[in-house]
C-alpha positions, -999 to 999 in steps of 0.1 A, spaced: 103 -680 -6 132 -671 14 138 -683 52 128 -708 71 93 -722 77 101 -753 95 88 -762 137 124 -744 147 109 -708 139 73 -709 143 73 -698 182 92 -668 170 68 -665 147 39 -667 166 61 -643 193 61 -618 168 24 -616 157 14 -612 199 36 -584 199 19 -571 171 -10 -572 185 1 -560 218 12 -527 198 -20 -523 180 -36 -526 216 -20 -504 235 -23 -482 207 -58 -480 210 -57 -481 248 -64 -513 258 -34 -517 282 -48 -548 296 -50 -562 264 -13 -551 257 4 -564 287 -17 -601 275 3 -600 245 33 -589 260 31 -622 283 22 -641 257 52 -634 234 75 -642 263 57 -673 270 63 -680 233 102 -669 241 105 -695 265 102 -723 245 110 -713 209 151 -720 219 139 -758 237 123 -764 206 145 -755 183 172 -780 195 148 -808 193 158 -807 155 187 -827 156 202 -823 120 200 -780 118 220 -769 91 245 -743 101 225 -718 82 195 -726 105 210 -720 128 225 -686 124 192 -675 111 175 -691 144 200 -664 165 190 -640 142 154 -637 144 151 -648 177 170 -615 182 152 -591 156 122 -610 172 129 -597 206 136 -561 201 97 -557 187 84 -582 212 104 -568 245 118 -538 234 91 -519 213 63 -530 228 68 -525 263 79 -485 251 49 -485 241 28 -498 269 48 -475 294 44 -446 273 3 -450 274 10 -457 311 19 -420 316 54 -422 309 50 -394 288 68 -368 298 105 -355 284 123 -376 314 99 -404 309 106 -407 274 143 -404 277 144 -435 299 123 -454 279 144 -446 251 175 -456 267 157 -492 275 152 -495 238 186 -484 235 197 -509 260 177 -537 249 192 -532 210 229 -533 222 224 -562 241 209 -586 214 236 -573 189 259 -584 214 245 -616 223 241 -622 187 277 -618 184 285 -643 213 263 -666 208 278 -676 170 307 -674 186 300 -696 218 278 -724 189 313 -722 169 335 -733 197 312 -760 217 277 -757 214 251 -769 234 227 -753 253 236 -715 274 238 -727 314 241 -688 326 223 -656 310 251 -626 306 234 -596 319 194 -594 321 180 -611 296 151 -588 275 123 -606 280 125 -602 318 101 -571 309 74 -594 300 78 -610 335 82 -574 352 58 -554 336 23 -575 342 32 -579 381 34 -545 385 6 -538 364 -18 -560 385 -3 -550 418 -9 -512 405 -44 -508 427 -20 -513 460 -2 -479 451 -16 -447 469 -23 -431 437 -14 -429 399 17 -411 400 31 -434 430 27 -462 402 40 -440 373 71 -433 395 75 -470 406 74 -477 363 97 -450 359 121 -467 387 114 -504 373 124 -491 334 154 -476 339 164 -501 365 156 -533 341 175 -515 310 206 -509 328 209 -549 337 202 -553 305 240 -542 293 253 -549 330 282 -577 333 269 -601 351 257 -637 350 227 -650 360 216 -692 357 191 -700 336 159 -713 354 152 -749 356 123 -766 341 104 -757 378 117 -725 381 107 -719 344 71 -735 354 69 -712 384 78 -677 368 49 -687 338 25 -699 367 28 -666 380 27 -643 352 -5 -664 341 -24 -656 375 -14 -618 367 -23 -616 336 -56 -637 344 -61 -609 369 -57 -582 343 -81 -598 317 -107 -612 333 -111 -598 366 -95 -565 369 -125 -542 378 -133 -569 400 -99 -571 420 -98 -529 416 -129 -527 441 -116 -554 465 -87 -535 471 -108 -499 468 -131 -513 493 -100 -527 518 -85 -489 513 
């Protein structure tokens, strides 16, 4: 078979199947369900790159294809799915659907350009990235389950659907913005994961239960 089957990959894999199954979910409606996967696959996105450069003797071609589906990888798992997810959300009108397709629009021209760098940067020195150029694309899978499960706190719907509007096309344009931002630390990295978790434990498994505390406080 072509490709590679090897530890290196199989976080991207795995990233990819969540997404998947985020699709099929918010397909059928169950947004909570979606934004679980959503997590998950950036959870997986995390780690694939630490793991990756455990293997000490990758092959050039390993590595190339490593920057390669990590990328194609993240357009489905941050880009596509989270269209998605907003579109069932109720951004579903004309203006709605022209942000979200300039996030995916956004989110594709960034990894073709990192792709570019990074073969370029792995050419010259190698190593580990220290600083992220721009947003990276998975910040959508931190951004999008903390304001799902702080979504009860809004006055109403449309509040929310304006706040997801807002948070969209805000996150897609730092997407292709020039700027750097460091790479979390190991704590920083445990933190952000920490947190998402306790949203997206919210979400699952005590949502209607967390919607009639706040109803009741209201």
């Amino acid at each position: 078979m072509i490709g590679f089957y090897n530890y290196t990959v199989i976080l991207t894999y795995i990233s990819f199947i969540s997404a998947v199954a985020g699709i099929f979910s918010a397909a059928a409606m169950q947004l909570r369900w979606a934004i679980f996967f959503l997590a998950f696959s950036g959870f997986c996105d995390m780690f694939d790159g630490k793991i990756a450069r455990m293997k000490k003797d990758r092959t050039e071609d390993e590595k190339s294809f490593g920057i390669q589906i990590d990328s194609l990888c993240d357009m489905v798992c941050f880009g596509a799915l989270p269209i998605i997810i907003c579109y069932r959300l109720g951004m579903d009108r004309i203006y709605g659907m022209a942000i979200l397709a300039l996030y995916g629009l956004a989110g594709l021209i960034r990894l073709g350009y990192f792709n570019v760098m990074e073969a370029k940067r792995q050419a010259e020195d190698g190593g580990a990235r220290k600083y992220y150029q721009g947003l990276p694309i998975t910040s959508m899978a931190i951004a999008l389950p903390v304001l799902f499960v702080i979504s009860p706190l809004f006055p109403s719907h449309f509040a929310f659907v304006v706040a997801l509007h807002i948070v969209v096309g805000l996150v897609g344009f730092l997407f292709v913005l020039n700027f750097k931002v460091r790479k979390p630390s190991v704590k920083q990295v445990l933190l952000i994961v920490g947190v998402v978790a306790f949203a997206v434990a919210v979400i699952v498994f005590a949502w209607r239960s967390w919607w009639e505390l706040v109803n009741s406080r209201g």
